[in-house]
Jmol script that loads the backbone (N, CA, C; Angstrom):
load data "model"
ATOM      1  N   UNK A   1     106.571  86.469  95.188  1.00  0.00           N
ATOM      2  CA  UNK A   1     106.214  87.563  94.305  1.00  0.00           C
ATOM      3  C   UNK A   1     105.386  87.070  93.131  1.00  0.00           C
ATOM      4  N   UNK A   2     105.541  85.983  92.919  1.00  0.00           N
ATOM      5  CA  UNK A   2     105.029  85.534  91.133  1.00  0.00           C
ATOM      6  C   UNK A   2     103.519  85.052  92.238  1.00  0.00           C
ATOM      7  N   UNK A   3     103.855  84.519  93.069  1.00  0.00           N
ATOM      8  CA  UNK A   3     101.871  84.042  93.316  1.00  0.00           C
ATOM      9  C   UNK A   3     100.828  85.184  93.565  1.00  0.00           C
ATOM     10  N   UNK A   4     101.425  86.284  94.342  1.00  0.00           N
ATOM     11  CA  UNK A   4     100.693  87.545  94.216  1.00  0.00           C
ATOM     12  C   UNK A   4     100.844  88.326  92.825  1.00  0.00           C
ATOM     13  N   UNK A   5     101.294  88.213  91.677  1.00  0.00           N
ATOM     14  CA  UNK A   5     101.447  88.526  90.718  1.00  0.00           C
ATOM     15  C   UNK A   5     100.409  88.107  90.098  1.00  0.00           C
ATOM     16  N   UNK A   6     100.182  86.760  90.180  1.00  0.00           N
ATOM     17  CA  UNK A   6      99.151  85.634  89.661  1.00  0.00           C
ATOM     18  C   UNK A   6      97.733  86.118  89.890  1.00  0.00           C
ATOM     19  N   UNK A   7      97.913  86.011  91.351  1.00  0.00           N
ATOM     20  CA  UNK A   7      96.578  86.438  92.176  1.00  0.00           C
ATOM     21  C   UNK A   7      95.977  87.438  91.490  1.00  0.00           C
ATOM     22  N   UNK A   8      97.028  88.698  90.939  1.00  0.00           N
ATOM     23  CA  UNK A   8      96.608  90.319  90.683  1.00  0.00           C
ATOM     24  C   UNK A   8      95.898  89.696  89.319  1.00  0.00           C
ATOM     25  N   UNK A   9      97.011  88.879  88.663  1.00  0.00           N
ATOM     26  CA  UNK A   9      95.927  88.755  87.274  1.00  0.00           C
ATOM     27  C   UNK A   9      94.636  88.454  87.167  1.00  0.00           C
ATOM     28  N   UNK A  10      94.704  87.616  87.917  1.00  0.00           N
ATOM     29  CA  UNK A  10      93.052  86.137  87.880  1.00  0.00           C
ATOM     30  C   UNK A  10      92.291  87.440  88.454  1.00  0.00           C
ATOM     31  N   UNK A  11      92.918  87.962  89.563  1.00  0.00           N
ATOM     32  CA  UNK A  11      91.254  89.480  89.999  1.00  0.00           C
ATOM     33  C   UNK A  11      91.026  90.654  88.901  1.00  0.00           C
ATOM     34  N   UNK A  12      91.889  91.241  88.079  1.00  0.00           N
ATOM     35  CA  UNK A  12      92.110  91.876  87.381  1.00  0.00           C
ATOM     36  C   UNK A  12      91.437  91.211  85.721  1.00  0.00           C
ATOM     37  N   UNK A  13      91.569  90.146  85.880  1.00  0.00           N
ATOM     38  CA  UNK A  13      90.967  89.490  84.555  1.00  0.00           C
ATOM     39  C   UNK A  13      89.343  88.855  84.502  1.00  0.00           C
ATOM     40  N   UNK A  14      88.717  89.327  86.431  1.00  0.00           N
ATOM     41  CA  UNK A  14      87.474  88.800  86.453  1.00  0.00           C
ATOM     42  C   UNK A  14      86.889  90.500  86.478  1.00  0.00           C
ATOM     43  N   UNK A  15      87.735  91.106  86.796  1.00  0.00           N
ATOM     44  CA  UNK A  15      87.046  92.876  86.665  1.00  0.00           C
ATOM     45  C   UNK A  15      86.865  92.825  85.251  1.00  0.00           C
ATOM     46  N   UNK A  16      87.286  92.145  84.152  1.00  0.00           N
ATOM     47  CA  UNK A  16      86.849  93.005  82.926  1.00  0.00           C
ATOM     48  C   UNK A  16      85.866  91.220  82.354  1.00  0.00           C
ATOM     49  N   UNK A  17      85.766  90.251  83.146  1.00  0.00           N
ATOM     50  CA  UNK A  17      84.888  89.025  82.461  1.00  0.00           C
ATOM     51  C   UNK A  17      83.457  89.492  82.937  1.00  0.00           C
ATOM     52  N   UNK A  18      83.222  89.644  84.413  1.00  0.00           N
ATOM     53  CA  UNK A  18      82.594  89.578  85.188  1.00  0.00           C
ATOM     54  C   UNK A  18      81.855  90.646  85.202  1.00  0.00           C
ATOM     55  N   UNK A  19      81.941  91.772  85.008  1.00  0.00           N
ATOM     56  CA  UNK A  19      80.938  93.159  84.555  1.00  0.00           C
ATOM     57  C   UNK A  19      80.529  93.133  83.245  1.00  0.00           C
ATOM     58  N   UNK A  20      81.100  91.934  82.193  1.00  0.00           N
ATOM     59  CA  UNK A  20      80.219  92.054  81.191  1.00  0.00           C
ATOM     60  C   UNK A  20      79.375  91.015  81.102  1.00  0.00           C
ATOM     61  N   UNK A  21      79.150  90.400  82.190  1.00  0.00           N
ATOM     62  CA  UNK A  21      78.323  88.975  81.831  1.00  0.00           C
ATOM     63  C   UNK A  21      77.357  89.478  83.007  1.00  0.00           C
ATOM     64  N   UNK A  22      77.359  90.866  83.833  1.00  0.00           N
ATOM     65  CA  UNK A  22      76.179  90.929  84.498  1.00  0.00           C
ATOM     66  C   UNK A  22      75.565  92.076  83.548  1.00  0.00           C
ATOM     67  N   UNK A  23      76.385  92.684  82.751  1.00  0.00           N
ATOM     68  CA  UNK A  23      75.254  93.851  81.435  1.00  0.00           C
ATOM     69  C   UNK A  23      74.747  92.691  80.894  1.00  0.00           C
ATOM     70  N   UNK A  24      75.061  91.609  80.389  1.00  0.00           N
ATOM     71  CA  UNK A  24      74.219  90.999  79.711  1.00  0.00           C
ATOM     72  C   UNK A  24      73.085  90.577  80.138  1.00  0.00           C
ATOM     73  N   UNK A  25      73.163  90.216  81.641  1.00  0.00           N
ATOM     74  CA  UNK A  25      71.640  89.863  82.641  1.00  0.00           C
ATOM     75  C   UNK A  25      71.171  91.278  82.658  1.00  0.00           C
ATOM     76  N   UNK A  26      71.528  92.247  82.481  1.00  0.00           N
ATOM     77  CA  UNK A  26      70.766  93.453  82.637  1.00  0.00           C
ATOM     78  C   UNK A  26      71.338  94.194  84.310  1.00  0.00           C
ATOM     79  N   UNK A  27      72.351  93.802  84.782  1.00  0.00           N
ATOM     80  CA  UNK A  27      72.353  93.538  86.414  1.00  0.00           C
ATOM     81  C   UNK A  27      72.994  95.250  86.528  1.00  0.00           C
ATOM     82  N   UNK A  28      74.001  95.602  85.988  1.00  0.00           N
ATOM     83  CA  UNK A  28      74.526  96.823  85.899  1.00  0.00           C
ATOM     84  C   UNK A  28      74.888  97.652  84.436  1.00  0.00           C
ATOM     85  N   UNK A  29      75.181  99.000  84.644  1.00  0.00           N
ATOM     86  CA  UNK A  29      74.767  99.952  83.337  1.00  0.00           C
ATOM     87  C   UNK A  29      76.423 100.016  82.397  1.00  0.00           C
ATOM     88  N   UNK A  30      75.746 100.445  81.662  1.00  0.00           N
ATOM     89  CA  UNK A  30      77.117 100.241  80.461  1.00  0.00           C
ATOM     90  C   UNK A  30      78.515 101.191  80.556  1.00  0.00           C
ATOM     91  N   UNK A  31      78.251 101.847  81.866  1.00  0.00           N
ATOM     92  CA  UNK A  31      79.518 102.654  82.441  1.00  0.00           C
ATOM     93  C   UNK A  31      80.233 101.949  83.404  1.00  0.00           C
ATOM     94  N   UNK A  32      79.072 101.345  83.609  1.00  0.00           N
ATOM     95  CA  UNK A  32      79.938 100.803  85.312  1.00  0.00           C
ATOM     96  C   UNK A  32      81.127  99.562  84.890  1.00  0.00           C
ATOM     97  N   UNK A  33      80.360  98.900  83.638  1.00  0.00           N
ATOM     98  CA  UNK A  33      81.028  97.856  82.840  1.00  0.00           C
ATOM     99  C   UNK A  33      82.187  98.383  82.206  1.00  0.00           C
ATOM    100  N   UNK A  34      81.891  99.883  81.499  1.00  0.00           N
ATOM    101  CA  UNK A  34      83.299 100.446  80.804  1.00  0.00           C
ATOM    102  C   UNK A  34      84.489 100.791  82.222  1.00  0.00           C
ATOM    103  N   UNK A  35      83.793 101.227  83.292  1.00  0.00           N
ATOM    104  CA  UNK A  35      85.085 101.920  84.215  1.00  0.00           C
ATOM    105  C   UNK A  35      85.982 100.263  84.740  1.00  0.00           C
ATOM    106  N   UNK A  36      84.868  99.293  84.983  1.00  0.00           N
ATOM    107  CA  UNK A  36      85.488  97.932  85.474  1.00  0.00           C
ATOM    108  C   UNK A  36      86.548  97.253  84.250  1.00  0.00           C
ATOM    109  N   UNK A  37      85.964  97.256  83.274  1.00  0.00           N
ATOM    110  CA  UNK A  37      86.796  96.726  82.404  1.00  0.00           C
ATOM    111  C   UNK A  37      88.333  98.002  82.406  1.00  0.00           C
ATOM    112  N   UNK A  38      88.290  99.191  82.087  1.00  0.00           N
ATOM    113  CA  UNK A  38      89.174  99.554  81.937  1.00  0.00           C
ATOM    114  C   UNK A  38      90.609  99.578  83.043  1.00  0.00           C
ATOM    115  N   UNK A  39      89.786  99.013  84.244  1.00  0.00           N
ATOM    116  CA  UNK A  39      90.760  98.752  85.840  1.00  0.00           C
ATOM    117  C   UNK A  39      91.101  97.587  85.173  1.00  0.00           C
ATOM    118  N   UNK A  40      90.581  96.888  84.979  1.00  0.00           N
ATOM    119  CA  UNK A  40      91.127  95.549  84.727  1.00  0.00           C
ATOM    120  C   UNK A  40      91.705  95.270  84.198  1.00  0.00           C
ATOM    121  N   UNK A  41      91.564  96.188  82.747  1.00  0.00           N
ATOM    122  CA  UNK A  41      92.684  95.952  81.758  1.00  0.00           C
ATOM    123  C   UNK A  41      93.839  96.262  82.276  1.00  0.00           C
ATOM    124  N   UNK A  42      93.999  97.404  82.842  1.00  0.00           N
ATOM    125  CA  UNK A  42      95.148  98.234  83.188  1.00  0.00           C
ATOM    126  C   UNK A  42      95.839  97.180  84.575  1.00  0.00           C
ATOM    127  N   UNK A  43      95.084  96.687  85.026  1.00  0.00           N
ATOM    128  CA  UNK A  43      95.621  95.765  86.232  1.00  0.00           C
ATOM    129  C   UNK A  43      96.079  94.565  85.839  1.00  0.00           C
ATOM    130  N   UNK A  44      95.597  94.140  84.728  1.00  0.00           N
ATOM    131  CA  UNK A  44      96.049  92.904  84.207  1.00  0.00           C
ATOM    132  C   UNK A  44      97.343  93.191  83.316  1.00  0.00           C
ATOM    133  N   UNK A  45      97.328  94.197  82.706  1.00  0.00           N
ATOM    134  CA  UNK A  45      98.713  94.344  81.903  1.00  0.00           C
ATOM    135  C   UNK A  45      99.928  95.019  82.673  1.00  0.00           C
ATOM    136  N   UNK A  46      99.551  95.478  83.892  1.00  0.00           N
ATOM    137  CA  UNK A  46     100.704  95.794  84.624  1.00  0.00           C
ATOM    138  C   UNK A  46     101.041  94.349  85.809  1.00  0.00           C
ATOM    139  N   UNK A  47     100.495  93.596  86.105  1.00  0.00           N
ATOM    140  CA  UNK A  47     100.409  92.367  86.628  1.00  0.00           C
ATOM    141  C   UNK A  47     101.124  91.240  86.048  1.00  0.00           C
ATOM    142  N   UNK A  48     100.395  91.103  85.121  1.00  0.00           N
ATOM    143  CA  UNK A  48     100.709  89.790  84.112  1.00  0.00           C
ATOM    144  C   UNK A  48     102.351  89.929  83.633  1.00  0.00           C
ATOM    145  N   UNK A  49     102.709  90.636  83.226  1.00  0.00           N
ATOM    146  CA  UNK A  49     104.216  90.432  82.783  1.00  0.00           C
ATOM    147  C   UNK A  49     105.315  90.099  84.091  1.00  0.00           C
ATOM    148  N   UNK A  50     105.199  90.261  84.772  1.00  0.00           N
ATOM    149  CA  UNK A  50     105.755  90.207  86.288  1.00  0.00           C
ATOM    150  C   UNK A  50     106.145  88.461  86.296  1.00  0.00           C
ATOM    151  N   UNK A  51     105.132  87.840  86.223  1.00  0.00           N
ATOM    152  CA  UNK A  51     105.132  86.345  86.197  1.00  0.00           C
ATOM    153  C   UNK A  51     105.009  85.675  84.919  1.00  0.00           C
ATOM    154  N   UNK A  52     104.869  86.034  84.012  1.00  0.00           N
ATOM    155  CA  UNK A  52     104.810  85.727  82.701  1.00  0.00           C
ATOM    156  C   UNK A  52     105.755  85.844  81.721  1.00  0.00           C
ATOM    157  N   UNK A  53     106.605  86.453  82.268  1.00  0.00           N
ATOM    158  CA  UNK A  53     108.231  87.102  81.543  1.00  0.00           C
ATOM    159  C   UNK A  53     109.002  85.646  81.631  1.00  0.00           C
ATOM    160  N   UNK A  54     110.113  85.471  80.812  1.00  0.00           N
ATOM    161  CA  UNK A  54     110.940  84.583  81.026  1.00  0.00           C
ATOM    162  C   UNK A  54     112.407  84.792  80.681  1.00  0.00           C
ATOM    163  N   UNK A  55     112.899  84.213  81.485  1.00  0.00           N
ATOM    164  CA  UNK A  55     114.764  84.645  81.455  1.00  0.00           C
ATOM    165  C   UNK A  55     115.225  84.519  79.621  1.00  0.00           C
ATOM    166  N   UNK A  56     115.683  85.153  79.355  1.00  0.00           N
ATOM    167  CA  UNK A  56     116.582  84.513  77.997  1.00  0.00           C
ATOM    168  C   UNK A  56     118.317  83.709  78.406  1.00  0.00           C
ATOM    169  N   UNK A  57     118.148  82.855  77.089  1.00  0.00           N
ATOM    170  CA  UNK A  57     119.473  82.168  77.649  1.00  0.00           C
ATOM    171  C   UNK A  57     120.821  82.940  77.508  1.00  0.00           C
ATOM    172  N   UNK A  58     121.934  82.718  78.513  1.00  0.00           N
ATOM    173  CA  UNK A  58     122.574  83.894  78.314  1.00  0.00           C
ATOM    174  C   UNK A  58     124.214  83.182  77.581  1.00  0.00           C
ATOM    175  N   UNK A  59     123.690  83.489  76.190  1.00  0.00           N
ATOM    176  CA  UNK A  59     125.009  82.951  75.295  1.00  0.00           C
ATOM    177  C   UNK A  59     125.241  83.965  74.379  1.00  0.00           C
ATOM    178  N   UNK A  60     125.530  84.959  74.873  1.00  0.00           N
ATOM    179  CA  UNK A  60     125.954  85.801  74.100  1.00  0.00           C
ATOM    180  C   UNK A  60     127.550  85.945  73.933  1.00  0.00           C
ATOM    181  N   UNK A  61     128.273  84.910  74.740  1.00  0.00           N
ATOM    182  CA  UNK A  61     129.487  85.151  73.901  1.00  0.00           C
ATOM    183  C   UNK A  61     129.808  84.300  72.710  1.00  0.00           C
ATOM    184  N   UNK A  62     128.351  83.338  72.481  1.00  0.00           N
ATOM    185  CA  UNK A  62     128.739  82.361  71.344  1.00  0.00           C
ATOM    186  C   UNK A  62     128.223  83.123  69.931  1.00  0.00           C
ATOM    187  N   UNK A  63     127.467  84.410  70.076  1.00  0.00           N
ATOM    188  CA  UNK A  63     127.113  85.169  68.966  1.00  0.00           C
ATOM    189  C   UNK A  63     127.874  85.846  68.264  1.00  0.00           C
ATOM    190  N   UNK A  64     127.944  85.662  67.242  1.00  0.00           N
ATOM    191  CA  UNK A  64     128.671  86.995  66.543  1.00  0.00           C
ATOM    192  C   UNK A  64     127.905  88.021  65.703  1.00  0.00           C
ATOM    193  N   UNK A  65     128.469  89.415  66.118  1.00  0.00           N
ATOM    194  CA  UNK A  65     127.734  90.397  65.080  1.00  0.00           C
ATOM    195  C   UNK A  65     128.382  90.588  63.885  1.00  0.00           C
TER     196      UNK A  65
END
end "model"
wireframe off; spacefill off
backbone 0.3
color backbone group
């Protein structure tokens, strides 16, 4: 699960690198760059926490409130 998690990020994080470094060659128009980036964002922030999360330690009976 965490390597396809991974995978989703790294594709999801070249949808929003990768449409702005071809507006800058002139290669595609400044919508096509806004709709790519906004997949990407949205793919990368539902992706990324999946594998990026980490357990907390579980000592909660040594806490006191």
């Amino acid at each position: 699960m965490n390597a396809i998690a991974k995978m989703i990020s790294v594709i999801a994080l070249g949808a929003v690198i990768v449409p702005c470094l071809l507006y800058f060659t002139g290669s595609i128009s400044l919508d096509a760059v806004k709709a790519a980036a906004l997949a990407g964002t949205i793919g990368w922030f539902m992706a990324t926490p999946m594998w990026m999360s980490r357990d907390l330690p579980k000592d909660a009976a040594e806490v006191e409130i």
